[in-house]
C-alpha positions, 0 to 999 in steps of 0.5 A: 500500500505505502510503495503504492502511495509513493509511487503515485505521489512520486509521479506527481511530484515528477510531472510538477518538476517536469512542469515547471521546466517546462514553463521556465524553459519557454518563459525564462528571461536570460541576465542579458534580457534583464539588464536591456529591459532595466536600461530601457526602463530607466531611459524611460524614466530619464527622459519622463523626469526631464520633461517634468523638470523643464515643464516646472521650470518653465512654469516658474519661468512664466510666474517670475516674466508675469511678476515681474510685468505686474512689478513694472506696471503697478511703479509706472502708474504710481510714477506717472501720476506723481513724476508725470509724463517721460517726454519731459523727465530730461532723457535725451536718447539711446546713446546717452548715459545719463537718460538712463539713470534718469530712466531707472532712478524714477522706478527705484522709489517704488519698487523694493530694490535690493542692489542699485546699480545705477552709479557703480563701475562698469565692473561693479554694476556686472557683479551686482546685477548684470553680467552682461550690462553695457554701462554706456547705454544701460542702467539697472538695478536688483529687486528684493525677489532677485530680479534684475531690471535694466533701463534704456531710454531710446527717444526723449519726445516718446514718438517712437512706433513700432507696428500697432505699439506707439509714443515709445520711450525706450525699452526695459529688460528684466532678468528673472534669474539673476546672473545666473545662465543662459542669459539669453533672451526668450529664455531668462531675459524678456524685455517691455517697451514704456510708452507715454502712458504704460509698460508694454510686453515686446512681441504682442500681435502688431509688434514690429518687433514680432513674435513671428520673426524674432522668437523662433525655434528655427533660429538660434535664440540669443543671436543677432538677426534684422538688427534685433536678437532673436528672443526679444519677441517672446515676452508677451507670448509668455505673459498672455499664453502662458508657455514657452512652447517656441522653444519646440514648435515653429508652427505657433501663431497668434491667430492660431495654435498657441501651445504645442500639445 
């Protein structure tokens, strides 16, 4: 009975083992099958964390450009009520240093400046707030939340027009970031107009200096194109739509596509 039993137990056990081979013979994975398919993964996961990270960046980016603009806005308001208009501020033109450190000394009693760069050296106003200032036709200064705001006054009567944007004064570029890098327009320098009457966001639909032609992907950002560099025509698509997405896509208009997704 017992040799019975154990023949029968052992036949069992000898087609689960049979089983089992079976099932690994066809179903194993080899060590180099294993070790491709966790590189694959990890490649995946690579890539997904990098596109949250620049997506977190960019988000960031759109805050400061938007706080920044509010910042700009809210200073002019206060000083054209109480300064009145830029046309009669004594500012001469672009190539004079002296309008703008008028320019910029009107903004600094209303904003929270941090660092006033306006009477430093040449070498002291690039490591106190902008490593890329020309100090012969800029002036700037470093607000309390890090953000660097550079002046140039470009017309002393205000009667510049570029496209629908008239009555221009000049220009201000902001650094949300400090010195930190790239320092590169579109990137983390985006620039406004300041007319007679309001801060203006370069590159709205009208603009001669247009977000068509002067924020591309297809074109190096940072480089010199029609005498203006490409990226300064991105701040107000970063204000109103709310994304870089030029950096990726060449089809974004306006009139029509406003993001890439």
């Amino acid at each position: 009975m017992n040799k019975s039993l154990n023949r029968h137990g052992g036949g069992g056990r000898n087609r689960l083992l049979f089983k089992n081979s079976f099932l690994c013979k066809y179903f194993s994975f080899t060590l180099s099958e294993v070790l491709i398919t966790l590189v694959v993964i990890g490649v995946i996961a690579a890539i997904t964390i990098m596109i949250l990270i620049t997506d977190i960046q960019e988000k960031a980016t759109v805050q400061r450009v938007k706080q920044a603009y509010s910042m700009l806005s809210q200073a002019y308001g206060m000083i054209l009520k109480d300064e009145g208009s830029p046309d009669e501020w004594g500012m001469q033109g672009m190539y004079d240093d002296i309008s703008h450190k008028i320019l910029a000394k009107k903004f600094i009693p209303y904003m929270k400046v941090q660092t006033d760069c306006t009477d430093m050296t040449s070498a002291e106003a690039i490591k106190n707030c902008y490593r890329n200032l020309n100090t012969q036709t800029h002036s700037a200064f470093k607000t309390i939340n890090g953000l660097v705001f550079q002046f140039r006054a470009w017309n002393k009567n205000c009667s510049f027009t570029y496209g629908k944007v008239k009555n221009v004064c000049g220009h201000i570029n902001v650094d949300i970031n400090g010195n930190k890098n790239p320092n590169v327009m579109g990137r983390d320098l985006f620039d406004f107009y300041f007319t007679k009457d309001e801060i203006y966001p370069i590159g709205t639909n009208g603009d001669h200096i247009s977000f068509y032609k002067y924020c591309t992907n297809t074109k190096k950002f940072g480089s010199a194109y029609d005498s203006y560099v490409n990226g300064m025509g991105c701040t107000a698509w970063v204000i109103y739509n709310e994304n870089m997405d030029y950096l990726r896509c060449s089809d974004l208009s306006w009139g029509g596509k406003r993001e890439c997704k």
